[in-house]
N, CA, C and O atoms as CSV, one atom per row, in Angstrom:
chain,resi,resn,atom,element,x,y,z
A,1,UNK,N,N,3.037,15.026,-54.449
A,1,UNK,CA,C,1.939,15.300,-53.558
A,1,UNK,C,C,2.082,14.425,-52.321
A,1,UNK,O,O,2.049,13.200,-52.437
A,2,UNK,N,N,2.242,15.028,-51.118
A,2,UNK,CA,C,2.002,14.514,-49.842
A,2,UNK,C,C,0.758,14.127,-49.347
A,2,UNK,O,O,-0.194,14.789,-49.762
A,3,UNK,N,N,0.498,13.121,-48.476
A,3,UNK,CA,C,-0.672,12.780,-48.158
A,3,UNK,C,C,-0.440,12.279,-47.032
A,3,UNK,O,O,0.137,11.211,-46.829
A,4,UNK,N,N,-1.117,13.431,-45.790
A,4,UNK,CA,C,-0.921,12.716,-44.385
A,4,UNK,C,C,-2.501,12.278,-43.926
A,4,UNK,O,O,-3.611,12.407,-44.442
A,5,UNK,N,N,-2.119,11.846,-43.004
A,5,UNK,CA,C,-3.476,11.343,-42.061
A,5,UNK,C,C,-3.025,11.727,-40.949
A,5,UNK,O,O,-1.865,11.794,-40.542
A,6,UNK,N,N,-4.957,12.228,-39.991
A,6,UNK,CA,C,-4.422,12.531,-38.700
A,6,UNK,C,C,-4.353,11.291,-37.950
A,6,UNK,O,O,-4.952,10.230,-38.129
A,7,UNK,N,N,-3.374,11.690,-36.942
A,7,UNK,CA,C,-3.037,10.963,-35.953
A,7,UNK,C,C,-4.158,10.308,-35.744
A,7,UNK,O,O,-5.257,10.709,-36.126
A,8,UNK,N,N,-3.895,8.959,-34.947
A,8,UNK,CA,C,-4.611,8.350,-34.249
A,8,UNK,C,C,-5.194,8.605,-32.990
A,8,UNK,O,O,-4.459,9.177,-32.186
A,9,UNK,N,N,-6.234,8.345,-32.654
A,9,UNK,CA,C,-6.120,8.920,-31.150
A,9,UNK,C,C,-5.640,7.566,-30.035
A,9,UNK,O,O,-5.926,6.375,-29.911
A,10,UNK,N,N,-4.667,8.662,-29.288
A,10,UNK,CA,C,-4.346,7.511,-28.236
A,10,UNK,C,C,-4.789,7.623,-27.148
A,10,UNK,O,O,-5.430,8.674,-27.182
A,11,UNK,N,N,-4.878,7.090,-25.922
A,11,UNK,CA,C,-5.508,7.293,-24.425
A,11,UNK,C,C,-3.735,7.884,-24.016
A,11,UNK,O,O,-2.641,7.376,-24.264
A,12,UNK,N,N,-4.174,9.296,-23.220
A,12,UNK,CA,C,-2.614,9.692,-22.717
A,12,UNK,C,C,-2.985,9.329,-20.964
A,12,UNK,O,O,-2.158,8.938,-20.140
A,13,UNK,N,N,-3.906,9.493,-20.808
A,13,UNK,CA,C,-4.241,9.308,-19.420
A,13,UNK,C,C,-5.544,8.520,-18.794
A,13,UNK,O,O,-6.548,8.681,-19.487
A,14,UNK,N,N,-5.685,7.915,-17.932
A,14,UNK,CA,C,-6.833,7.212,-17.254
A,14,UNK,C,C,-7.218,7.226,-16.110
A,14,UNK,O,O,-6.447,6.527,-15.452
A,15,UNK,N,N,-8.350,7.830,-15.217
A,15,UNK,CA,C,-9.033,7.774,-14.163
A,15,UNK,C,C,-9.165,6.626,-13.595
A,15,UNK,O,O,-9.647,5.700,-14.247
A,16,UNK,N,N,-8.805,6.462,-12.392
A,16,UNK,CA,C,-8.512,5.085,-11.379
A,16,UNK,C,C,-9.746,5.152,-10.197
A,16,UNK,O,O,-9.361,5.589,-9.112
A,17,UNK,N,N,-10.825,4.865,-10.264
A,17,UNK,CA,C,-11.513,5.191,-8.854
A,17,UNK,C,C,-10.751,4.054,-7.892
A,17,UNK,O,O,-10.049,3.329,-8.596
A,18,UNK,N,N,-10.715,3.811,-6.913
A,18,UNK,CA,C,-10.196,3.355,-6.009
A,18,UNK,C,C,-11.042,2.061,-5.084
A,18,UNK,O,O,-12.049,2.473,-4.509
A,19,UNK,N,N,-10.875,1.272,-4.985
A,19,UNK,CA,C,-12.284,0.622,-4.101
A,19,UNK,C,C,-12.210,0.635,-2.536
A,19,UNK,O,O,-13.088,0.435,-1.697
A,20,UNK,N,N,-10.741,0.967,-2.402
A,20,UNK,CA,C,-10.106,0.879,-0.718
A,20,UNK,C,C,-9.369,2.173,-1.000
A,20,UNK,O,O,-8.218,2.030,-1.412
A,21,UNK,N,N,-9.751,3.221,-0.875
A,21,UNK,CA,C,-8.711,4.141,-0.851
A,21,UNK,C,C,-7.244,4.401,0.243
A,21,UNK,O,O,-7.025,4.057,1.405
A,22,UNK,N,N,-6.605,5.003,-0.558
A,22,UNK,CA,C,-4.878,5.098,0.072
A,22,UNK,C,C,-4.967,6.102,1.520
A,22,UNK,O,O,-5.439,7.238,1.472
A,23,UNK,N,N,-4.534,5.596,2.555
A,23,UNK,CA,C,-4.215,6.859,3.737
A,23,UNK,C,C,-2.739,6.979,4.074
A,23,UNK,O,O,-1.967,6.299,4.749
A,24,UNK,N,N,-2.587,8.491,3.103
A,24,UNK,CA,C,-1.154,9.119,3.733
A,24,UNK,C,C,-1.472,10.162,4.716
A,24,UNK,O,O,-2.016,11.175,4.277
A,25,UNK,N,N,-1.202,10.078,6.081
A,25,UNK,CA,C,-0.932,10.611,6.831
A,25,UNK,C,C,-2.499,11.222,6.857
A,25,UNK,O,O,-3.471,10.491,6.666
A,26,UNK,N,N,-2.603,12.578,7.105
A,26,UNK,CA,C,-4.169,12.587,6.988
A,26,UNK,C,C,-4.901,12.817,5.564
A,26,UNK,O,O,-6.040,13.283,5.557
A,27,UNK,N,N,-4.174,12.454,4.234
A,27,UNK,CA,C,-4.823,12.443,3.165
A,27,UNK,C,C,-5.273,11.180,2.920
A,27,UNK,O,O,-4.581,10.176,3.089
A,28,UNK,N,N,-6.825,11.181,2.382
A,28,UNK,CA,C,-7.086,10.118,1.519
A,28,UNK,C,C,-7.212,9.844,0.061
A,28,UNK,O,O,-8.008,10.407,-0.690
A,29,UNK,N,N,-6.513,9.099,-0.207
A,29,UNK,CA,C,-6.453,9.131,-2.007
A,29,UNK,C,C,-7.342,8.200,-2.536
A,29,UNK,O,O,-7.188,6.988,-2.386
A,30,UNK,N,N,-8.535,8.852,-3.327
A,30,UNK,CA,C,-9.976,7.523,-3.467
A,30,UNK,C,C,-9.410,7.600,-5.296
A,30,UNK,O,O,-9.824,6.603,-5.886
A,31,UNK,N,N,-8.969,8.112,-5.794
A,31,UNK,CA,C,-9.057,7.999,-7.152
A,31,UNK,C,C,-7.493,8.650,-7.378
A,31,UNK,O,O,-6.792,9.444,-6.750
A,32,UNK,N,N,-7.347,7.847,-8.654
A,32,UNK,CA,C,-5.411,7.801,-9.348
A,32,UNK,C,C,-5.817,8.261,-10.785
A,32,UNK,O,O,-6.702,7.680,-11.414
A,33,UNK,N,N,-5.022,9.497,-11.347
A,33,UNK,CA,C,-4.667,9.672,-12.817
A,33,UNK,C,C,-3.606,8.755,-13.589
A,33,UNK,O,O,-2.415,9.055,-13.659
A,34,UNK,N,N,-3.873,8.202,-13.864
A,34,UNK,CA,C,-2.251,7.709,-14.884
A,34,UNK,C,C,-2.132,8.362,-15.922
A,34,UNK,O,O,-3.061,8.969,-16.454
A,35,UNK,N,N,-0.718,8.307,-16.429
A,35,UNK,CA,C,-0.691,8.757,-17.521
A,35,UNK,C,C,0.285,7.714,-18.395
A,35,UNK,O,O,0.973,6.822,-17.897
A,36,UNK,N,N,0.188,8.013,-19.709
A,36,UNK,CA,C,0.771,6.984,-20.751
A,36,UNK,C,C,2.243,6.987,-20.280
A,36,UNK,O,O,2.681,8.099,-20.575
A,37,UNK,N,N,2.907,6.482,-19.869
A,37,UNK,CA,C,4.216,6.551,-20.083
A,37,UNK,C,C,5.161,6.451,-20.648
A,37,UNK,O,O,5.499,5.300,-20.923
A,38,UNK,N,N,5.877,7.371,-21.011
A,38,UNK,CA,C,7.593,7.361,-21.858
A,38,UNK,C,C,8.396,6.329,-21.405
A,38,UNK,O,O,8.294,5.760,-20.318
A,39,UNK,N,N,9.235,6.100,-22.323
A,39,UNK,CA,C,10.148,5.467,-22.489
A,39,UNK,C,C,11.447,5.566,-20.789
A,39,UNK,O,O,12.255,4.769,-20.313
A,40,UNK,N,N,11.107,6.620,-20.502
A,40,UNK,CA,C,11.899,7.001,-19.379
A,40,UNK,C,C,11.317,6.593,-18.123
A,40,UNK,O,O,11.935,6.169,-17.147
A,41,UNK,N,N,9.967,6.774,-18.248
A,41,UNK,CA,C,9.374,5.867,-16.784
A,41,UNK,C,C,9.609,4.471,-16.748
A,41,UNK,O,O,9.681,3.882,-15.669
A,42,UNK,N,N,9.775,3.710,-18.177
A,42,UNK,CA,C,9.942,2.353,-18.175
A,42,UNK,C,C,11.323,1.440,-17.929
A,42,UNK,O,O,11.549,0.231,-17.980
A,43,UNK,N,N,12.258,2.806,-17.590
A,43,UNK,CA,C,13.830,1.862,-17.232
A,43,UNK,C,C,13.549,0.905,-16.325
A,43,UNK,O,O,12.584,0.795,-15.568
A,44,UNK,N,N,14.598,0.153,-16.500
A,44,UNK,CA,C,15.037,-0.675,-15.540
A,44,UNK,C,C,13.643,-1.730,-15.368
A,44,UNK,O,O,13.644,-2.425,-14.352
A,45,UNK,N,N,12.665,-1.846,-16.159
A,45,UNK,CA,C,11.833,-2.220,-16.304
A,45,UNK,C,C,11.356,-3.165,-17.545
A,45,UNK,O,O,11.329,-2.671,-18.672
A,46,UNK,N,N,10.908,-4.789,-17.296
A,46,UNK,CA,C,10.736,-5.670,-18.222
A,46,UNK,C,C,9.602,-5.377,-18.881
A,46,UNK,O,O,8.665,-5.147,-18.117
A,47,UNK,N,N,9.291,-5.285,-20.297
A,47,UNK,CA,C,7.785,-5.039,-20.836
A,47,UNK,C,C,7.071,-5.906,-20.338
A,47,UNK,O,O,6.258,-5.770,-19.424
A,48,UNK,N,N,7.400,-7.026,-21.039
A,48,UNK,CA,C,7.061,-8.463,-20.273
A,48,UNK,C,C,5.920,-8.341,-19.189
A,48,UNK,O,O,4.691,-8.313,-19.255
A,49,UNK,N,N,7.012,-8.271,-17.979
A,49,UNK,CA,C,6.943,-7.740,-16.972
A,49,UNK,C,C,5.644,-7.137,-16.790
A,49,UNK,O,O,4.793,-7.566,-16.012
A,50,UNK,N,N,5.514,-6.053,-17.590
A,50,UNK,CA,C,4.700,-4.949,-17.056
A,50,UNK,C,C,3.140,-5.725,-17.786
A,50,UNK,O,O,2.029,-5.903,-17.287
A,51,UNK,N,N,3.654,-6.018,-19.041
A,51,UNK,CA,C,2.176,-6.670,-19.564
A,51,UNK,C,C,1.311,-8.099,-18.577
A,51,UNK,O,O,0.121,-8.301,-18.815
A,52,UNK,N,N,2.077,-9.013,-17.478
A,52,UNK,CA,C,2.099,-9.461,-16.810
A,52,UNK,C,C,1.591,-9.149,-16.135
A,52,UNK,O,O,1.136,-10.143,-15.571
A,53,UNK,N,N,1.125,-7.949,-15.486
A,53,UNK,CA,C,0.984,-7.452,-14.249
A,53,UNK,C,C,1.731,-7.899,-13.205
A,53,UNK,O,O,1.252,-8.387,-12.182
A,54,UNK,N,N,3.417,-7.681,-13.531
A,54,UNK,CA,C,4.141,-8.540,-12.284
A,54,UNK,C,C,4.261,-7.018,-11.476
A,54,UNK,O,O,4.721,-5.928,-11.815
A,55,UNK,N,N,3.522,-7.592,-10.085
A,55,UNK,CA,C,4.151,-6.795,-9.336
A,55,UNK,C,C,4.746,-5.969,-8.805
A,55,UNK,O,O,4.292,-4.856,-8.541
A,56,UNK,N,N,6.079,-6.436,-8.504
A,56,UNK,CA,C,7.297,-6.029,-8.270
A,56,UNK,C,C,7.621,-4.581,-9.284
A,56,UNK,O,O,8.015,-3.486,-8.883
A,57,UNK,N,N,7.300,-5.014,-10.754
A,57,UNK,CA,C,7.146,-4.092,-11.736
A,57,UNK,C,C,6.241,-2.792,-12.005
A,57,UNK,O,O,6.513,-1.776,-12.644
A,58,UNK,N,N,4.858,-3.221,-11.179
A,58,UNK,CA,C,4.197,-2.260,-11.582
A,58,UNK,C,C,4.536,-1.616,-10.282
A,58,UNK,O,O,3.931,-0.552,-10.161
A,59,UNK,N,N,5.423,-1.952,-9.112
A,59,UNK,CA,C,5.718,-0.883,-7.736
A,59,UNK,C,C,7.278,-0.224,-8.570
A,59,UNK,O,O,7.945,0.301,-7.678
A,60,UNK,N,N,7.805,-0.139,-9.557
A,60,UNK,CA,C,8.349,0.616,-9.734
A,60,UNK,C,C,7.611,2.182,-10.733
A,60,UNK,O,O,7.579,3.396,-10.530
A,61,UNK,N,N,7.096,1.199,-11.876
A,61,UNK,CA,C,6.288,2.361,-13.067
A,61,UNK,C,C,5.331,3.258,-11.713
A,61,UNK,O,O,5.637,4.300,-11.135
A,62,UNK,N,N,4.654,2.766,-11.612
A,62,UNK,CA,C,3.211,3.615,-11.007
A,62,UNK,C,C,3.842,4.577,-10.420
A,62,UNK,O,O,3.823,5.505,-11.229
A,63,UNK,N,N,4.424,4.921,-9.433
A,63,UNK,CA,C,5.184,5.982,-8.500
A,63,UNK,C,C,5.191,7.148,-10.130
A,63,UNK,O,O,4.528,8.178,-10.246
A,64,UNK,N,N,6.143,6.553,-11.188
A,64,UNK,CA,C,6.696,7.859,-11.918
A,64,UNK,C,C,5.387,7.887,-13.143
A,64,UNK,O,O,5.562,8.446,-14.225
A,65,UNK,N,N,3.990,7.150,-12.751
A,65,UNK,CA,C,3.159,7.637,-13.616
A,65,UNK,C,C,1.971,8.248,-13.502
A,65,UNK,O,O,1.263,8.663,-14.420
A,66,UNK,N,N,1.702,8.306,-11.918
A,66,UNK,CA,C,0.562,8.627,-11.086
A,66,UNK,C,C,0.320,9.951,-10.470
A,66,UNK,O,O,1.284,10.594,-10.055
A,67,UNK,N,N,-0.733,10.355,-10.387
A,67,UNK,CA,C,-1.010,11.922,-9.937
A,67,UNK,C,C,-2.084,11.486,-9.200
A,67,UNK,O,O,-2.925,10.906,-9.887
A,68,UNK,N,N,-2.345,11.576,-7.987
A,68,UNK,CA,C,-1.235,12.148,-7.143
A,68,UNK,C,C,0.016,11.129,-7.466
A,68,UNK,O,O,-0.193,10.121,-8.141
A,69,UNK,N,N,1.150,11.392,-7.024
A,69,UNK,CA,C,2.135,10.139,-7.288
A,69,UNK,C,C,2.234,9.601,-5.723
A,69,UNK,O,O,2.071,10.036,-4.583
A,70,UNK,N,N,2.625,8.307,-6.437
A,70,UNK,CA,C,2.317,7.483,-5.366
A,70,UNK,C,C,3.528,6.872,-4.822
A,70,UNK,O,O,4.408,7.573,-5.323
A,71,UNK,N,N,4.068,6.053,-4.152
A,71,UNK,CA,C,4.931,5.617,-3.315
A,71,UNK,C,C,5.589,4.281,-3.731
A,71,UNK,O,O,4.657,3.804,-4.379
A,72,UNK,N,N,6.531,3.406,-3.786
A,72,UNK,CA,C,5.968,1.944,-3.766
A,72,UNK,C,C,6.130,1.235,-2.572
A,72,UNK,O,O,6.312,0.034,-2.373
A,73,UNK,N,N,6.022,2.278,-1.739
A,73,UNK,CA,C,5.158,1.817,-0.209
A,73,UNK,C,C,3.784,1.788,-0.054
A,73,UNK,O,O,3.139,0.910,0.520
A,74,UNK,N,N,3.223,3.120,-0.773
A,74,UNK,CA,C,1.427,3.004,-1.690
A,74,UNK,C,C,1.280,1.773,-2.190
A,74,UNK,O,O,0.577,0.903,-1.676
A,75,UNK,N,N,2.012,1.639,-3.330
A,75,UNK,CA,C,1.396,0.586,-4.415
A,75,UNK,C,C,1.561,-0.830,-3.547
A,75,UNK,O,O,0.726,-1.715,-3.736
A,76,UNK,N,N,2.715,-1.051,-2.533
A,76,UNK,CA,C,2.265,-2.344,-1.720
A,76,UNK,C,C,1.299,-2.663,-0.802
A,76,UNK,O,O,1.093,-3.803,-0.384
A,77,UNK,N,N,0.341,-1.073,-0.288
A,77,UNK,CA,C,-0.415,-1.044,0.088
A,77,UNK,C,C,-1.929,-1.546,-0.072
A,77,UNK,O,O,-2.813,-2.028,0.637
A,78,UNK,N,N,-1.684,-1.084,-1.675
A,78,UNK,CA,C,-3.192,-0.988,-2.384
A,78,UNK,C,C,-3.619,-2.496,-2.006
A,78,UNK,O,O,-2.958,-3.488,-1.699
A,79,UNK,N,N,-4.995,-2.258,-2.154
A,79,UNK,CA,C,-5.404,-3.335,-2.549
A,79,UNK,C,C,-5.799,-3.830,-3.325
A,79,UNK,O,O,-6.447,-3.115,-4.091
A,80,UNK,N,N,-5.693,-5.548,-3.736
A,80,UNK,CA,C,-5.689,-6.277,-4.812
A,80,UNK,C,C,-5.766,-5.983,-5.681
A,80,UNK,O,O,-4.835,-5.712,-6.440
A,81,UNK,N,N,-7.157,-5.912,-5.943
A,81,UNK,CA,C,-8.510,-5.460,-6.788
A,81,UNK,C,C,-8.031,-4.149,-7.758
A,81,UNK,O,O,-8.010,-3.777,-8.931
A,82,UNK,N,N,-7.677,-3.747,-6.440
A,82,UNK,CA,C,-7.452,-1.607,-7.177
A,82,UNK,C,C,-5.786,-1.783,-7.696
A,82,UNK,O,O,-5.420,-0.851,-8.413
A,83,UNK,N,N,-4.688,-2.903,-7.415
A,83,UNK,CA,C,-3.649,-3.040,-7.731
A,83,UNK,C,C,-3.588,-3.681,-9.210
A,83,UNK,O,O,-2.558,-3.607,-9.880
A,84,UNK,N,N,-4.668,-4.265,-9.641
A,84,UNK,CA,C,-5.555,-5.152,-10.459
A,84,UNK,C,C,-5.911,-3.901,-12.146
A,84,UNK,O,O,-5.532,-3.910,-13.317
A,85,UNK,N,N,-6.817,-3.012,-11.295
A,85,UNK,CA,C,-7.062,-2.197,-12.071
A,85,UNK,C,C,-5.768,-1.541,-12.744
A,85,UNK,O,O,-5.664,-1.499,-13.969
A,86,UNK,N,N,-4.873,-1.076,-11.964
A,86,UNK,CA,C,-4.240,-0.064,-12.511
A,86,UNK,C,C,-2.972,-0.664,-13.253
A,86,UNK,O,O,-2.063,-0.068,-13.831
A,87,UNK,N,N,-3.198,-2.120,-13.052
A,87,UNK,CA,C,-1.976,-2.916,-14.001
A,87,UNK,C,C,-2.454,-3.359,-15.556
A,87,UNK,O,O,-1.877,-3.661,-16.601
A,88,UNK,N,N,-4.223,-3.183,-14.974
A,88,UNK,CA,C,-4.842,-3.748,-16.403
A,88,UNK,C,C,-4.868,-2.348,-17.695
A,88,UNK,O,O,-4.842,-2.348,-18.926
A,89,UNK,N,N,-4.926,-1.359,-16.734
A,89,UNK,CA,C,-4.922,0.218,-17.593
A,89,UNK,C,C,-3.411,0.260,-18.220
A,89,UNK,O,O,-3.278,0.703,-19.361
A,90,UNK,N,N,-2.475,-0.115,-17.620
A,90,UNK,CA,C,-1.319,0.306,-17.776
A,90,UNK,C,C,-0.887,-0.510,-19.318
A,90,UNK,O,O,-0.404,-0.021,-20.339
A,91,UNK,N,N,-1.212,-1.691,-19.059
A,91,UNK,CA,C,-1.239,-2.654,-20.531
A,91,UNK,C,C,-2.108,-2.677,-21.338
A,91,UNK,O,O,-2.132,-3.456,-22.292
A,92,UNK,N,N,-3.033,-1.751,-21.062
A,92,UNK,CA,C,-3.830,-0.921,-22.503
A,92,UNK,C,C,-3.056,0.004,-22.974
A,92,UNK,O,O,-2.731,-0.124,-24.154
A,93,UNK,N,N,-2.650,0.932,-22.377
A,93,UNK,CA,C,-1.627,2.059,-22.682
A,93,UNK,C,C,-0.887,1.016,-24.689
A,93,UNK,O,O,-0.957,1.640,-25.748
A,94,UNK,N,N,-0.410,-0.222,-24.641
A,94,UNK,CA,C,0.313,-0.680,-25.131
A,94,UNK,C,C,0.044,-0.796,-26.786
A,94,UNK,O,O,0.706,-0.571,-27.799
A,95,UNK,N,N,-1.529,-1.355,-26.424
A,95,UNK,CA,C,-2.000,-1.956,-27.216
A,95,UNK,C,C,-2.260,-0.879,-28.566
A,95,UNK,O,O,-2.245,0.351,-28.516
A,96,UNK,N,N,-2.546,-1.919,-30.010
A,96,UNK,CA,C,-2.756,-1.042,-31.360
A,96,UNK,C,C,-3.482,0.218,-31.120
A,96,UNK,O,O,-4.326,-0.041,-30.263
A,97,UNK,N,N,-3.554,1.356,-31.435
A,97,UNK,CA,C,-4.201,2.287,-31.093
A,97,UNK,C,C,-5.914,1.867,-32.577
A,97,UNK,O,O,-7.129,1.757,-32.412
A,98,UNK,N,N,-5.123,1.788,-33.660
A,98,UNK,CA,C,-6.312,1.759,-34.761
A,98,UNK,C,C,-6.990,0.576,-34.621
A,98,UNK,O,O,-7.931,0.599,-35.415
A,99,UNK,N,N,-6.963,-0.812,-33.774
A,99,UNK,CA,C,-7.573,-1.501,-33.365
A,99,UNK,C,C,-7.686,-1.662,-31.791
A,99,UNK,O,O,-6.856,-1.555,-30.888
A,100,UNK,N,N,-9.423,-2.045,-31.826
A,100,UNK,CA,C,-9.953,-1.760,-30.433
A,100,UNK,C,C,-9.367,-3.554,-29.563
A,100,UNK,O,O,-9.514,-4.766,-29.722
A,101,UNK,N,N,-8.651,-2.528,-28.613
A,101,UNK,CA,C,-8.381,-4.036,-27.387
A,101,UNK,C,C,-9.370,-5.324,-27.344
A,101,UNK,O,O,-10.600,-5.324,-27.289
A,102,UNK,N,N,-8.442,-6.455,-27.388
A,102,UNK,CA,C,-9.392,-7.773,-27.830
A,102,UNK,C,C,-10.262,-8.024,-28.849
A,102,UNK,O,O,-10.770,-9.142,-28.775
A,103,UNK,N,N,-10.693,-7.183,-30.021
A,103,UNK,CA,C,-11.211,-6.991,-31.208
A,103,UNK,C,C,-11.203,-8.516,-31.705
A,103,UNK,O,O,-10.223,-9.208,-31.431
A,104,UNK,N,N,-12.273,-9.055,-32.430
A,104,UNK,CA,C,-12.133,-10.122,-33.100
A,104,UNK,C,C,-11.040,-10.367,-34.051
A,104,UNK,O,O,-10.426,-11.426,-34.174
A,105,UNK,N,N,-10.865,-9.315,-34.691
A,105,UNK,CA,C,-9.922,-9.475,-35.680
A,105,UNK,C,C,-8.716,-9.211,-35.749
A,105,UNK,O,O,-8.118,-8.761,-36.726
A,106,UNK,N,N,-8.286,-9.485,-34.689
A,106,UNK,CA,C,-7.090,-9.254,-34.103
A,106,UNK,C,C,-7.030,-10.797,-33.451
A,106,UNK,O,O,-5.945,-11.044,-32.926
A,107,UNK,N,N,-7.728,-11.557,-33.416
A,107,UNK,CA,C,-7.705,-12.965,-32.805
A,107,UNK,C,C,-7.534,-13.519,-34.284
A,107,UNK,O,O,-6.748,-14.410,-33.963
A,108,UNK,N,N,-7.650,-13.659,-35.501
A,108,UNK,CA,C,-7.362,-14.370,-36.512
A,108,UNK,C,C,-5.451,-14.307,-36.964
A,108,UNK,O,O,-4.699,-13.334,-36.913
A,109,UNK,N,N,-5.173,-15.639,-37.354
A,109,UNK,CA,C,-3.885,-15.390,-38.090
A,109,UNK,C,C,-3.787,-14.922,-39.368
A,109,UNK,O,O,-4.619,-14.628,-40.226
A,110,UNK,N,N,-2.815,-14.914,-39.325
A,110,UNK,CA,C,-2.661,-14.350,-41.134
A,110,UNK,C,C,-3.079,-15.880,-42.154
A,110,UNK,O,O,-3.711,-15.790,-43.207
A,111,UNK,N,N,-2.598,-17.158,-41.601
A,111,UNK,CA,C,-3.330,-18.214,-42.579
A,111,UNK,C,C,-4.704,-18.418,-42.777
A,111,UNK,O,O,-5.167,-19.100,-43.691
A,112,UNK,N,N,-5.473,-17.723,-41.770
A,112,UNK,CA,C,-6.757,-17.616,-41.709
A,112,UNK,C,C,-7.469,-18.035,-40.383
A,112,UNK,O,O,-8.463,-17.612,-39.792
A,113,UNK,N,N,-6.660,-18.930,-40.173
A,113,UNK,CA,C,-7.415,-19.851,-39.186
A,113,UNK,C,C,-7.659,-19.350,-37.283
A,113,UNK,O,O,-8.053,-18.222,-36.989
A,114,UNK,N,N,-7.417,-20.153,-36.483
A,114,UNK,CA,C,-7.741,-19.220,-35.258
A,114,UNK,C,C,-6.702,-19.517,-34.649
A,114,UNK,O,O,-5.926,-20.391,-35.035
A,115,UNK,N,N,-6.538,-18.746,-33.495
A,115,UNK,CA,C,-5.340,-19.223,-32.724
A,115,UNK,C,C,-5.767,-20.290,-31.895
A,115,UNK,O,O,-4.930,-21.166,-31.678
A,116,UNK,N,N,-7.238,-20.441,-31.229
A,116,UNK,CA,C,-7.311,-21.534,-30.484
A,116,UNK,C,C,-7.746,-22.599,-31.236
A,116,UNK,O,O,-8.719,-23.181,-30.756
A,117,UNK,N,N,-7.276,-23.066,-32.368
A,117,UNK,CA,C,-7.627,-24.229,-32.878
A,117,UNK,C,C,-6.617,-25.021,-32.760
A,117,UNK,O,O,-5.639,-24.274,-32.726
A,118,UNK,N,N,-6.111,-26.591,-32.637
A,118,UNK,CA,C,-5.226,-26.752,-32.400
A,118,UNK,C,C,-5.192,-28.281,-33.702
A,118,UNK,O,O,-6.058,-29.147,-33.825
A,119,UNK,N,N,-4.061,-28.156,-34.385
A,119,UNK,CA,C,-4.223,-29.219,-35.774
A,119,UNK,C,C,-4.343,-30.496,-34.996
A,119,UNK,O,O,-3.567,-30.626,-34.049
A,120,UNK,N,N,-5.428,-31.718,-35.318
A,120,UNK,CA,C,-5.100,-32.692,-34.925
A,120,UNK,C,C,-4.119,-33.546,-35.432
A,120,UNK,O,O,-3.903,-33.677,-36.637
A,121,UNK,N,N,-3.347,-34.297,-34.289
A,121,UNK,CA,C,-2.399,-35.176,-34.619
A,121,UNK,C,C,-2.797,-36.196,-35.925
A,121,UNK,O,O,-3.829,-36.683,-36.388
A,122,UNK,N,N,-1.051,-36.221,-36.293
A,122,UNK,CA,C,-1.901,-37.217,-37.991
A,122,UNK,C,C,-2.428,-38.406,-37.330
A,122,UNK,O,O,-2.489,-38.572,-36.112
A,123,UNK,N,N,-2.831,-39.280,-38.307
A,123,UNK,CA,C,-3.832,-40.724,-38.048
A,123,UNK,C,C,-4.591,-40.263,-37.162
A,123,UNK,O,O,-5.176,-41.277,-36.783
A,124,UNK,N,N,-5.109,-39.143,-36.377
A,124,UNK,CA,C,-6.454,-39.160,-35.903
A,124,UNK,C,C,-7.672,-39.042,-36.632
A,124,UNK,O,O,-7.666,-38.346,-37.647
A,125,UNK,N,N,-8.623,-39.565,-36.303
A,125,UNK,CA,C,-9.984,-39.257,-36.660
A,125,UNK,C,C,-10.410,-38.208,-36.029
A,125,UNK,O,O,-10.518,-38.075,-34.810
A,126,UNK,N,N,-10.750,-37.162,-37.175
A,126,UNK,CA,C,-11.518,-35.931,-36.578
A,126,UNK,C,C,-12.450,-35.166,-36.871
A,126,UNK,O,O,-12.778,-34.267,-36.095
């Protein structure tokens, strides 16, 4: 006897409102689709990197993940804030799907204890 479960649900795509919108030529772009990206949008590309929000990195992904698609003459454009947003969406894309992003219980170790606890040095009083 087989026994499946359905899928998980994942986010394939995310709505970007814009706070400074993009001007190409006489279009204005106030809001960005992303979508989850494959393995193929991520060449040449550090995960690292991307979970970082470095830069340099997210002006390569965004172009091959964005609708409208965007430039990485766009993405050096954007501003901060909205460059901000769409690096913080992009490293959700990543995360456990069956646990919710930053979840408490996902902050515990497996020995029990927390990650921000830190052992005091021996011979201290504590």
């Amino acid at each position: 006897m087989t026994t499946t479960t359905a899928p998980a649900t994942k986010i394939e795509t995310v709505v970007i409102e814009l706070d400074e919108p993009l001007i190409r030529g006489n279009t204005q772009i106030s809001e960005l689709t992303l979508r989850r990206p494959k393995s193929g949008a991520l060449r040449g590309v550090s995960l690292m990197d991307l979970m970082n929000m470095n830069v340099s990195a997210l002006q390569v992904v965004l172009p091959r993940i964005s609708e409208p698609a965007l430039t990485q003459f766009d993405v050096a454009a954007m501003d901060p804030a909205d460059l901000i947003k769409c690096g913080m969406e992009v490293s959700v894309f990543w995360h456990r799907r069956r646990t919710a992003p930053w979840s408490p219980s996902r902050s515990r170790r497996r020995d029990g204890g927390h990650r921000d606890r830190v052992p005091l040095a021996a011979g201290r009083d504590g």
